[in-house]
mmCIF file of the N, C-alpha and C atoms, coordinates in Angstrom:
data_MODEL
# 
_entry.id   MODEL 
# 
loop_
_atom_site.group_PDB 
_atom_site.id 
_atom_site.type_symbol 
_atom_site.label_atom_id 
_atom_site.label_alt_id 
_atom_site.label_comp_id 
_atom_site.label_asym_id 
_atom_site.label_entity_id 
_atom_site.label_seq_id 
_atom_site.pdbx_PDB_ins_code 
_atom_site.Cartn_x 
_atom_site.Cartn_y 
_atom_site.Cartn_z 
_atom_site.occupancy 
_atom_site.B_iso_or_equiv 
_atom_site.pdbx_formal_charge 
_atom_site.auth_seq_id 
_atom_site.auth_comp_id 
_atom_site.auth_asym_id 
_atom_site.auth_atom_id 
_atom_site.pdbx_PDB_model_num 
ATOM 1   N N  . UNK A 1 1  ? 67.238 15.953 -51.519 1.00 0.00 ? 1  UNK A N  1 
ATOM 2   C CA . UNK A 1 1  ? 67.643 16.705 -52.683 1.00 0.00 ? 1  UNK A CA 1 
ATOM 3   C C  . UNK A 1 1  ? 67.404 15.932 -53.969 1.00 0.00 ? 1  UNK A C  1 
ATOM 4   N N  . UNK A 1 2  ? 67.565 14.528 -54.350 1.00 0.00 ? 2  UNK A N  1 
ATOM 5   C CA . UNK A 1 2  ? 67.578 14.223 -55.154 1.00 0.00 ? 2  UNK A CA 1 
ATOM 6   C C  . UNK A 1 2  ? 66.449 13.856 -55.705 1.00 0.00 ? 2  UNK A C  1 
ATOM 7   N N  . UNK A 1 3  ? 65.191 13.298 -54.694 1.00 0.00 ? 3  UNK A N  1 
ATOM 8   C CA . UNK A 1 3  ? 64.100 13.801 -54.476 1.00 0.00 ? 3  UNK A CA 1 
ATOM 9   C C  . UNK A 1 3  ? 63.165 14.823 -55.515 1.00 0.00 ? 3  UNK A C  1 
ATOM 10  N N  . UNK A 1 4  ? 63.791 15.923 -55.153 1.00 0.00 ? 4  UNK A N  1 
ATOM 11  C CA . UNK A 1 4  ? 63.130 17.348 -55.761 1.00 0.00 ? 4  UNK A CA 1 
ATOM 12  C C  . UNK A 1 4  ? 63.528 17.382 -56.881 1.00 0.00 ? 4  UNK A C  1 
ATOM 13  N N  . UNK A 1 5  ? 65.599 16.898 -57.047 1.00 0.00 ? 5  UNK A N  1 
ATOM 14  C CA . UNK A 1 5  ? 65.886 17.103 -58.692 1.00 0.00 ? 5  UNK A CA 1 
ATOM 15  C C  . UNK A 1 5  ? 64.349 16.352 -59.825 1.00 0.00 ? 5  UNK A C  1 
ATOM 16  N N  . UNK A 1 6  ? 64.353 15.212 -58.967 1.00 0.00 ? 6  UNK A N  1 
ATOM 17  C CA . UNK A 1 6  ? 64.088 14.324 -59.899 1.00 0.00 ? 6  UNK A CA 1 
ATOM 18  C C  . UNK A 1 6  ? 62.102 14.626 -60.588 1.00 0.00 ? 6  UNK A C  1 
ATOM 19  N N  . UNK A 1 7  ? 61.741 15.542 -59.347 1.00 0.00 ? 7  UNK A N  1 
ATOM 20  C CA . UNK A 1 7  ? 60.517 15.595 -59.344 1.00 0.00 ? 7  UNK A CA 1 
ATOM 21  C C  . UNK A 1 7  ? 60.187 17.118 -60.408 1.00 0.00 ? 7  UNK A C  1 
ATOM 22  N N  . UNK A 1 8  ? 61.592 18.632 -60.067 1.00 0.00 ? 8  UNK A N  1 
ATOM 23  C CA . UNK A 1 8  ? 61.540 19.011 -61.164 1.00 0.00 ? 8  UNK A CA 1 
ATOM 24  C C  . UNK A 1 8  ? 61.788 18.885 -62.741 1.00 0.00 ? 8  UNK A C  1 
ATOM 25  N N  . UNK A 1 9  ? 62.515 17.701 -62.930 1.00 0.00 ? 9  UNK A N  1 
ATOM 26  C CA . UNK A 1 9  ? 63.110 17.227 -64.368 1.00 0.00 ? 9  UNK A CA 1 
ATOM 27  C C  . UNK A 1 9  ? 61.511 16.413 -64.654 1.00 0.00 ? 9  UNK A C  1 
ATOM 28  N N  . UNK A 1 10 ? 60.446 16.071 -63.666 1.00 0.00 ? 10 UNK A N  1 
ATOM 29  C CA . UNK A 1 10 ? 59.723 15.715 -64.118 1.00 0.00 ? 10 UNK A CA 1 
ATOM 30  C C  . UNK A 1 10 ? 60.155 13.997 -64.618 1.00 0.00 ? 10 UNK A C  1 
ATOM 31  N N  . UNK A 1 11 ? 61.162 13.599 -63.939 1.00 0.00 ? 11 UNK A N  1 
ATOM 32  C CA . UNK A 1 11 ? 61.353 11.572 -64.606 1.00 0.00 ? 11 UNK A CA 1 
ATOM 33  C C  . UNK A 1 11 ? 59.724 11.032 -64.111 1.00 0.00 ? 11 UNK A C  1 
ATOM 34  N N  . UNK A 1 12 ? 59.442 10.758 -65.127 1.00 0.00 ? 12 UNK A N  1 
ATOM 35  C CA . UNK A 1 12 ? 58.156 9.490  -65.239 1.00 0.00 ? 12 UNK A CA 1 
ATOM 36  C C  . UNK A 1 12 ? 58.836 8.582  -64.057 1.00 0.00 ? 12 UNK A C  1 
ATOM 37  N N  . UNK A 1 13 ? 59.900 7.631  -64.140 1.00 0.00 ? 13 UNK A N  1 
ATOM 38  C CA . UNK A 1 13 ? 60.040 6.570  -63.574 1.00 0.00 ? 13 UNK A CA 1 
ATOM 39  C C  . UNK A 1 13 ? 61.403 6.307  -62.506 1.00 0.00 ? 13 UNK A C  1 
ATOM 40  N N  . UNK A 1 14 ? 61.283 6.004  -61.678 1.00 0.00 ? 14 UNK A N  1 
ATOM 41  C CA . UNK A 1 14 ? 62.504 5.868  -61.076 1.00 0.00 ? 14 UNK A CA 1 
ATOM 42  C C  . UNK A 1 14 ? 62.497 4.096  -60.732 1.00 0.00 ? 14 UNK A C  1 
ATOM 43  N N  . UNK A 1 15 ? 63.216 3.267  -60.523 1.00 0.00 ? 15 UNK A N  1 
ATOM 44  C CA . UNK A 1 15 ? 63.965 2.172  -60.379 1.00 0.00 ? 15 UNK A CA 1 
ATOM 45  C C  . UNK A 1 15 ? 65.410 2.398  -59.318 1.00 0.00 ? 15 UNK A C  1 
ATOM 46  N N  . UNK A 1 16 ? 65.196 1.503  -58.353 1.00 0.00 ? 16 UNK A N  1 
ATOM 47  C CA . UNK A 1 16 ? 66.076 1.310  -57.248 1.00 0.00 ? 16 UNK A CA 1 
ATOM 48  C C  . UNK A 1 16 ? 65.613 0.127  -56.192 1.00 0.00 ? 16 UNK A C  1 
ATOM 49  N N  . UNK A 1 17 ? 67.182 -0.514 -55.961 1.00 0.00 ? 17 UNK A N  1 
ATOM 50  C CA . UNK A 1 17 ? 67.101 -1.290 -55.405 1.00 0.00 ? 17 UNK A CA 1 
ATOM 51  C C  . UNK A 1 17 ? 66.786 -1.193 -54.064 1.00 0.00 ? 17 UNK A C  1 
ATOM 52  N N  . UNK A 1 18 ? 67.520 -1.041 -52.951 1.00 0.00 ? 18 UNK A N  1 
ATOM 53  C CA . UNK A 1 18 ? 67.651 -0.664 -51.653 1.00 0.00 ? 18 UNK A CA 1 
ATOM 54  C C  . UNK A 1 18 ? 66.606 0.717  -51.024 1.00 0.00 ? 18 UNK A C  1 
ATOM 55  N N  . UNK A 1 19 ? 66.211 0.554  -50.005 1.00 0.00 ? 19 UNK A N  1 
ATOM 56  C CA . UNK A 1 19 ? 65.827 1.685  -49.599 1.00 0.00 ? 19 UNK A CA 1 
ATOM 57  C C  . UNK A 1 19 ? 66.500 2.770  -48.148 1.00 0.00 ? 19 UNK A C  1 
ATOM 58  N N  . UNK A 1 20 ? 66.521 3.798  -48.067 1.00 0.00 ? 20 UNK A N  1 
ATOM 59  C CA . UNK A 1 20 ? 67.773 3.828  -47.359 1.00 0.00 ? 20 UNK A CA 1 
ATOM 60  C C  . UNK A 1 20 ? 66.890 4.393  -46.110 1.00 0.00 ? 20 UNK A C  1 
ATOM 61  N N  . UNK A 1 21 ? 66.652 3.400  -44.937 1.00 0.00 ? 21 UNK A N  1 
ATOM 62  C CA . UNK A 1 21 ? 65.706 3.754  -43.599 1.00 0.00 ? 21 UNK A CA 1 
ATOM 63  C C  . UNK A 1 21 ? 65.792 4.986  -43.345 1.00 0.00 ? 21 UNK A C  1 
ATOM 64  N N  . UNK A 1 22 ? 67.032 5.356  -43.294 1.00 0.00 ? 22 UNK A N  1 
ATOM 65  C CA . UNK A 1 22 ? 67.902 6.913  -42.627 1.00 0.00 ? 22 UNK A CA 1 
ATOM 66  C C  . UNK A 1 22 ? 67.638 7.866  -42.759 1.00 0.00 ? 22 UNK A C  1 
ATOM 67  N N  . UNK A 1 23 ? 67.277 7.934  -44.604 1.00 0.00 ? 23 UNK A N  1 
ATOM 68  C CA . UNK A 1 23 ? 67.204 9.012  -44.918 1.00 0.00 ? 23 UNK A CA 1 
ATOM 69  C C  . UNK A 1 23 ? 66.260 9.026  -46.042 1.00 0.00 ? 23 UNK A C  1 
ATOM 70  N N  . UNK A 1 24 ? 65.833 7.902  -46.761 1.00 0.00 ? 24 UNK A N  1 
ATOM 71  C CA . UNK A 1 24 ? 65.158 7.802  -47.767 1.00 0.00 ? 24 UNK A CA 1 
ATOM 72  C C  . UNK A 1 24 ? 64.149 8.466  -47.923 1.00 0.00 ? 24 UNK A C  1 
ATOM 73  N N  . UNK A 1 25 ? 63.774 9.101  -49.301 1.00 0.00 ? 25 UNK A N  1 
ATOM 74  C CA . UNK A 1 25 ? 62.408 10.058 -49.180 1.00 0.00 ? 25 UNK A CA 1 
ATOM 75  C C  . UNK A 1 25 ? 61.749 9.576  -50.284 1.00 0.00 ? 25 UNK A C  1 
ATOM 76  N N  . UNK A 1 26 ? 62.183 7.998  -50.487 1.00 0.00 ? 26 UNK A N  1 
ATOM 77  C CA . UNK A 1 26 ? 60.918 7.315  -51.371 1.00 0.00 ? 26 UNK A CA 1 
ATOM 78  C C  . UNK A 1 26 ? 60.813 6.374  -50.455 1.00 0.00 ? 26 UNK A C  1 
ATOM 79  N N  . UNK A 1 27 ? 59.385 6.219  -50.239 1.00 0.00 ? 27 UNK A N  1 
ATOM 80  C CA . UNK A 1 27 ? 59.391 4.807  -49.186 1.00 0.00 ? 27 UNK A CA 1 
ATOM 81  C C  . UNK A 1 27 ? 60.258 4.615  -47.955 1.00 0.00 ? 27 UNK A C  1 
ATOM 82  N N  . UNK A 1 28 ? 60.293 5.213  -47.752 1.00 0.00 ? 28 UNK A N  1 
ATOM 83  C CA . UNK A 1 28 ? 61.560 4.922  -46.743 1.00 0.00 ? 28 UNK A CA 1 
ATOM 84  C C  . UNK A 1 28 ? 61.038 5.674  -44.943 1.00 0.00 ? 28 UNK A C  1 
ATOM 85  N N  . UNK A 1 29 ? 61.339 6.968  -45.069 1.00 0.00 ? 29 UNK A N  1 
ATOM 86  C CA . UNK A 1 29 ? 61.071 8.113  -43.934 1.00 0.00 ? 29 UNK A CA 1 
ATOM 87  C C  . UNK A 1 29 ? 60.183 8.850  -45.081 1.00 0.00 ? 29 UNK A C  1 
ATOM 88  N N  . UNK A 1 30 ? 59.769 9.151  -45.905 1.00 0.00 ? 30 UNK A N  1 
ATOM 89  C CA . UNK A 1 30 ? 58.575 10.047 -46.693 1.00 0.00 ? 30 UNK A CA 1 
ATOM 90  C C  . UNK A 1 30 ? 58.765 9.302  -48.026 1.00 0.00 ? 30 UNK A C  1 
ATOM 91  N N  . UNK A 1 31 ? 57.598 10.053 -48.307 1.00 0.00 ? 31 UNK A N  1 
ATOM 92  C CA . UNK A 1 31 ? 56.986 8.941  -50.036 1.00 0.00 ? 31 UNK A CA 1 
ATOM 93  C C  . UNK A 1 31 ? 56.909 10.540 -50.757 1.00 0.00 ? 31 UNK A C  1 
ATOM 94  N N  . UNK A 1 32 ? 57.845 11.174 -51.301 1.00 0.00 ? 32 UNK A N  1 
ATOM 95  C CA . UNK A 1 32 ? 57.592 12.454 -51.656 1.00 0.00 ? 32 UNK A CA 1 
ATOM 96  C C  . UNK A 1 32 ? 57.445 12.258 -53.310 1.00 0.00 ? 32 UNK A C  1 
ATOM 97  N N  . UNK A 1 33 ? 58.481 11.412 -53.944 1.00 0.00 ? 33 UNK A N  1 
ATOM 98  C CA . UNK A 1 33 ? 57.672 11.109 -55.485 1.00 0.00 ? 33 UNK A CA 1 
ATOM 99  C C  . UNK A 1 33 ? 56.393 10.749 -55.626 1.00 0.00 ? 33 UNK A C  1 
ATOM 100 N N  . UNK A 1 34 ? 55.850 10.569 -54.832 1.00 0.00 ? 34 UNK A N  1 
ATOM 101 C CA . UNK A 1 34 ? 54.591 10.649 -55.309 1.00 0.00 ? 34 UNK A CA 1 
ATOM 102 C C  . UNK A 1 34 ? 53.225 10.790 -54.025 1.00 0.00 ? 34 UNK A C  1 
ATOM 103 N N  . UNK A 1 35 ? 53.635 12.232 -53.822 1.00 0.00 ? 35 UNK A N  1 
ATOM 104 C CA . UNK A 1 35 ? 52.557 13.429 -52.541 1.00 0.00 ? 35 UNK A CA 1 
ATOM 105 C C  . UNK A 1 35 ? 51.679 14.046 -53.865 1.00 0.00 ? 35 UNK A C  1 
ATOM 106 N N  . UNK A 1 36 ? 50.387 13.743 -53.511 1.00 0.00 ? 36 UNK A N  1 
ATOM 107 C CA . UNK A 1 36 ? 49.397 14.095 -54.639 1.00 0.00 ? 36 UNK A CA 1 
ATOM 108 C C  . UNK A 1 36 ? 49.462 15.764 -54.910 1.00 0.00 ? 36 UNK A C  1 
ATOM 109 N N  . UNK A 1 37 ? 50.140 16.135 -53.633 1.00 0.00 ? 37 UNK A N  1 
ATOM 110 C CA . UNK A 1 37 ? 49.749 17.637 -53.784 1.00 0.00 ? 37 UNK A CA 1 
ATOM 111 C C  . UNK A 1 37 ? 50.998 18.298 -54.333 1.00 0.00 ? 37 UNK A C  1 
ATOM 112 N N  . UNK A 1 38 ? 51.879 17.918 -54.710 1.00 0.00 ? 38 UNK A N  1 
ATOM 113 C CA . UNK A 1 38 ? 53.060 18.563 -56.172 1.00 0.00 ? 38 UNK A CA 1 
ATOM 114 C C  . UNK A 1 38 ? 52.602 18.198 -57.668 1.00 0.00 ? 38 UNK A C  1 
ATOM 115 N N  . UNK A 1 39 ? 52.737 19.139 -58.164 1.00 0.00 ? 39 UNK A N  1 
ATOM 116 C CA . UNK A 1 39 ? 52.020 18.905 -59.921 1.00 0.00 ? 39 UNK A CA 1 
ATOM 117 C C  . UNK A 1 39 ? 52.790 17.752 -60.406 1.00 0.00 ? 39 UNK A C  1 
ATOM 118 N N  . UNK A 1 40 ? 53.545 16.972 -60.241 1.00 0.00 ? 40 UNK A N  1 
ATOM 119 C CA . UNK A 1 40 ? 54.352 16.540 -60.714 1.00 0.00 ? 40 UNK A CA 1 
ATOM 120 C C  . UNK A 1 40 ? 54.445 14.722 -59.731 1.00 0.00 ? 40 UNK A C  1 
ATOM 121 N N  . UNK A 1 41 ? 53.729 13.648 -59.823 1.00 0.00 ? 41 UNK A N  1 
ATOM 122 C CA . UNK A 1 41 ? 54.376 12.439 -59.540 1.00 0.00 ? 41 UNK A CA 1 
ATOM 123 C C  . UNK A 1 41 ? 55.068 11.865 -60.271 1.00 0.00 ? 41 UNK A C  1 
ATOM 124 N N  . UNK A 1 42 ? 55.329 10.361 -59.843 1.00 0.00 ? 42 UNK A N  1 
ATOM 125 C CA . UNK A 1 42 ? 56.564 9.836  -60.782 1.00 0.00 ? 42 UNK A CA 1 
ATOM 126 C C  . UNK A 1 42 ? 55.852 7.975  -60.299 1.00 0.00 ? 42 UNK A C  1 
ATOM 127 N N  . UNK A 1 43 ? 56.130 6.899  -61.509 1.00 0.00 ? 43 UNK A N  1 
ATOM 128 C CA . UNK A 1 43 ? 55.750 5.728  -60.997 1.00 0.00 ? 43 UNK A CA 1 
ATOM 129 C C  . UNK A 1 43 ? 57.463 5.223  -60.389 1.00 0.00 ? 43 UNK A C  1 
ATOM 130 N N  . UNK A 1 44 ? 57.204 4.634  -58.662 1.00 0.00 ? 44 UNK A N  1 
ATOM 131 C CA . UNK A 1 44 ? 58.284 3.940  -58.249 1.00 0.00 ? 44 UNK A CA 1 
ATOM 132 C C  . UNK A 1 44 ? 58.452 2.513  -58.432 1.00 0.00 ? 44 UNK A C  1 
ATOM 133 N N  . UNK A 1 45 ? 59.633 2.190  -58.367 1.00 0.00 ? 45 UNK A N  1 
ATOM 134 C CA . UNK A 1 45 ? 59.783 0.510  -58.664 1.00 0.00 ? 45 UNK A CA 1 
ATOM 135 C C  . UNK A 1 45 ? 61.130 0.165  -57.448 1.00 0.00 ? 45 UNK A C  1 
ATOM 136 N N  . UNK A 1 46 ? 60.827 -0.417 -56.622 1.00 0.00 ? 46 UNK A N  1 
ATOM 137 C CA . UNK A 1 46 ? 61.891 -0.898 -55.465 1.00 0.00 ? 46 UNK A CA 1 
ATOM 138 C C  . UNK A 1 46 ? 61.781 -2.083 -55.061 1.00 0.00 ? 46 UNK A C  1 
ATOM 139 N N  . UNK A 1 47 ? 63.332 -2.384 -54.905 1.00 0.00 ? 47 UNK A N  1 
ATOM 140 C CA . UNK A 1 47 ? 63.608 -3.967 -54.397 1.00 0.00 ? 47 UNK A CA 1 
ATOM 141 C C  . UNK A 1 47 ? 63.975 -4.367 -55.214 1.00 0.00 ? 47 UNK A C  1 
ATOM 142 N N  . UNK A 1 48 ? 64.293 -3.963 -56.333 1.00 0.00 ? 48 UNK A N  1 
ATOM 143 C CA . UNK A 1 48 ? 65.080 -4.924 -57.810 1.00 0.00 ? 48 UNK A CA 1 
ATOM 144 C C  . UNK A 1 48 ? 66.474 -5.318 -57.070 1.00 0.00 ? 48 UNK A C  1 
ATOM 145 N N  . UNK A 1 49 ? 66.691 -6.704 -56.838 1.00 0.00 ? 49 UNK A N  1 
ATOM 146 C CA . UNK A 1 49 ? 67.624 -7.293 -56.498 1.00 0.00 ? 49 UNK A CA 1 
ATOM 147 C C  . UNK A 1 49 ? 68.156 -6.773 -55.256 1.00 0.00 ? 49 UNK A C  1 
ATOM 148 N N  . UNK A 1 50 ? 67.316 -6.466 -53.819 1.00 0.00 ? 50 UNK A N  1 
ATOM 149 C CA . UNK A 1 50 ? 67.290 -5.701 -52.713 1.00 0.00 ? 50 UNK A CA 1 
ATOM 150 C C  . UNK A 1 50 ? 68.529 -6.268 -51.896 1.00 0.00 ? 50 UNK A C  1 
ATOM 151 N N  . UNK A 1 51 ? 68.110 -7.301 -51.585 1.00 0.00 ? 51 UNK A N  1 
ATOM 152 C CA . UNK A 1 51 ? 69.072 -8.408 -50.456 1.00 0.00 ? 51 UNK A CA 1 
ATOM 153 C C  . UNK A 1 51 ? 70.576 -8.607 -51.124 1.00 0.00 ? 51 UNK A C  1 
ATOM 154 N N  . UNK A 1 52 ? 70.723 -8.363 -52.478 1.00 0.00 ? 52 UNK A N  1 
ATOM 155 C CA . UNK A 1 52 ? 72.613 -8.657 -53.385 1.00 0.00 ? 52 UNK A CA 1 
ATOM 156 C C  . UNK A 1 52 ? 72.512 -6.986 -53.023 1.00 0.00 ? 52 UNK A C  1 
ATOM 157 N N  . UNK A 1 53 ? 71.991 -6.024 -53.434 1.00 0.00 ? 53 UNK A N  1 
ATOM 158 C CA . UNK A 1 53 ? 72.479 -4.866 -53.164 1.00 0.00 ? 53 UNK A CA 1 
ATOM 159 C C  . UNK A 1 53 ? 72.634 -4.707 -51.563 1.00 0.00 ? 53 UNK A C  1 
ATOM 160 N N  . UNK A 1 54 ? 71.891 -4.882 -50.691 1.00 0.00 ? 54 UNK A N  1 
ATOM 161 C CA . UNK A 1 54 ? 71.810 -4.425 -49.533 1.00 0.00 ? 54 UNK A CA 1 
ATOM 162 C C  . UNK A 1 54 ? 73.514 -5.220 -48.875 1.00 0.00 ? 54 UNK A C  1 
ATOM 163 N N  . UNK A 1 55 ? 73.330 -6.216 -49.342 1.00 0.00 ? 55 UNK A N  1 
ATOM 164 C CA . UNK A 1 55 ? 75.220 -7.032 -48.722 1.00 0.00 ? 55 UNK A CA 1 
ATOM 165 C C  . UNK A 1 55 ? 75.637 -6.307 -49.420 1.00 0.00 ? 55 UNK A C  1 
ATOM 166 N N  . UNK A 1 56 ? 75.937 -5.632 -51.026 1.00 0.00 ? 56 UNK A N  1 
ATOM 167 C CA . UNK A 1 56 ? 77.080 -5.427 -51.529 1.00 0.00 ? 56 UNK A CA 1 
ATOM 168 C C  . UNK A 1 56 ? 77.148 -3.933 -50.633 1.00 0.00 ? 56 UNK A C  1 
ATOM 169 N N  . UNK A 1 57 ? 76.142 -3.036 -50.414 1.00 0.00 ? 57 UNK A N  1 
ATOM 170 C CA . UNK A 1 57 ? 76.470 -1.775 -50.150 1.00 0.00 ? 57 UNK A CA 1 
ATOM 171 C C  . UNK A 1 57 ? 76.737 -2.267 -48.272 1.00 0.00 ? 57 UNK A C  1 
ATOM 172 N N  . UNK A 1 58 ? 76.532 -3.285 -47.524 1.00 0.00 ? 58 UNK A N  1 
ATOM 173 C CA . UNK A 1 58 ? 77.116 -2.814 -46.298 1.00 0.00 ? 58 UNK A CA 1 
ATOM 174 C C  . UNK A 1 58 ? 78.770 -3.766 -46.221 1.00 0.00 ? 58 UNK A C  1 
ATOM 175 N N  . UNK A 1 59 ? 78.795 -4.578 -47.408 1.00 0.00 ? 59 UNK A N  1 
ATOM 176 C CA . UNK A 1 59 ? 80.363 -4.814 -47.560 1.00 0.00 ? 59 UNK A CA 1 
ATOM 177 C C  . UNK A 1 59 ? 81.350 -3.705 -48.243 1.00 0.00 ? 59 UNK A C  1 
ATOM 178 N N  . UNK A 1 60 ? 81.004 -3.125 -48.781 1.00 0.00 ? 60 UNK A N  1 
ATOM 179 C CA . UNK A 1 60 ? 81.447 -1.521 -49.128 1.00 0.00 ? 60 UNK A CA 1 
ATOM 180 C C  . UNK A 1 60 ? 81.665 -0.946 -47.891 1.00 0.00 ? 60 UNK A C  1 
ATOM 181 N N  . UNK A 1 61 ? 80.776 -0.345 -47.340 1.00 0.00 ? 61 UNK A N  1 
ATOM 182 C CA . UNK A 1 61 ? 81.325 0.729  -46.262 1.00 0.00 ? 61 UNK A CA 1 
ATOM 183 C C  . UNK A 1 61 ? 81.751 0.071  -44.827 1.00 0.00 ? 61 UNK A C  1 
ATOM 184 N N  . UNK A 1 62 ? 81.535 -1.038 -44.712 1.00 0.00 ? 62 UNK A N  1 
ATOM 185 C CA . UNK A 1 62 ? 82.423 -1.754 -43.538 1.00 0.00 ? 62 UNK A CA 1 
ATOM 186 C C  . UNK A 1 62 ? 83.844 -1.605 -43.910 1.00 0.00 ? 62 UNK A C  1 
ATOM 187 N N  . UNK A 1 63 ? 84.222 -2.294 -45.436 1.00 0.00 ? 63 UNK A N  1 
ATOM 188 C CA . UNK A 1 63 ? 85.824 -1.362 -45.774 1.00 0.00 ? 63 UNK A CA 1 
ATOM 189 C C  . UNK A 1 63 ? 86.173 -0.258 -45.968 1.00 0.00 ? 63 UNK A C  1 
ATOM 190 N N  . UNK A 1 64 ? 84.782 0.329  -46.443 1.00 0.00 ? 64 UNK A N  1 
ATOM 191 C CA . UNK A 1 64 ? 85.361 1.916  -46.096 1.00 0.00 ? 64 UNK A CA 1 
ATOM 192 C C  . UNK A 1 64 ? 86.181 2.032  -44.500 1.00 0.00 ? 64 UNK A C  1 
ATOM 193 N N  . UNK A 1 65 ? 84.621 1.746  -43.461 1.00 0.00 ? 65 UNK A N  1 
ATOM 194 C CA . UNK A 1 65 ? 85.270 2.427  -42.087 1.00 0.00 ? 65 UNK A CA 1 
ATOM 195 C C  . UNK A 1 65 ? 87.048 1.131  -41.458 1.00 0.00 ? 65 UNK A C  1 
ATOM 196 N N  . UNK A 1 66 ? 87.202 0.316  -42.170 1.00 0.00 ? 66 UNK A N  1 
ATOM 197 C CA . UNK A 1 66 ? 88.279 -0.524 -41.521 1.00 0.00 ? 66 UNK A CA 1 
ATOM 198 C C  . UNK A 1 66 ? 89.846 -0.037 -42.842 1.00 0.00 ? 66 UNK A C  1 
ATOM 199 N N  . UNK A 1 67 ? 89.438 0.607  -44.267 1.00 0.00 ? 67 UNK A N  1 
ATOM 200 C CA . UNK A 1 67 ? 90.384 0.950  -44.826 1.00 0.00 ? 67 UNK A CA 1 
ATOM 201 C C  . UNK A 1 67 ? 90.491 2.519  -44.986 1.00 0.00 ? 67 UNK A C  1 
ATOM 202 N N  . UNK A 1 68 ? 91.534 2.818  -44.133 1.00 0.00 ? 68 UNK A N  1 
ATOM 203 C CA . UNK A 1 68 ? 91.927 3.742  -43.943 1.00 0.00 ? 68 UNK A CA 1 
ATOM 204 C C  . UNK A 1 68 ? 92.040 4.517  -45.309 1.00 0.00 ? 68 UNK A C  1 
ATOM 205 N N  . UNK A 1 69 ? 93.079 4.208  -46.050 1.00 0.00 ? 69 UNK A N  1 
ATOM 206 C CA . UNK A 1 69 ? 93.357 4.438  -46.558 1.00 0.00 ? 69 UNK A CA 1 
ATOM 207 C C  . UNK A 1 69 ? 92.435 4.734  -48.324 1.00 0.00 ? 69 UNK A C  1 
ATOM 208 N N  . UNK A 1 70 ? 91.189 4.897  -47.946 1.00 0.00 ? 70 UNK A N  1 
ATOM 209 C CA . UNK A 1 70 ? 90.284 4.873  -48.629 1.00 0.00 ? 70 UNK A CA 1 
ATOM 210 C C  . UNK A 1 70 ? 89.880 6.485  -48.422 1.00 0.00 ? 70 UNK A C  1 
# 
């Protein structure tokens, strides 16, 4: 979904750290920002600070699943 938002708003550029294996549809499981055959690509930029994001986001949801109360 966010994908398509981003491809109808037409953003020139996207920037992101992490890529998400699972589900990702830049680089990841499909490269859809930029499939020659939509009127519309976008230039990608990934891995800005990959390895501090990738610990901070799986120390996040490890307390998600151990704090309940979250």
């Amino acid at each position: 979904m966010c994908a398509g938002a981003i491809i109808h708003a037409r953003v020139k550029r996207v920037v992101f750290a992490a890529h998400d294996q699972r589900a990702g549809a830049v680089g990841s499981l499909a490269n859809i920002l930029q499939t020659p055959m939509l009127n519309h690509t976008c230039e990608v930029t990934a891995g800005i600070r990959e390895q501090e994001s990738v610990a901070l986001l799986q120390s996040y949801f490890q307390q998600r699943r151990t704090d309940s109360s979250l």
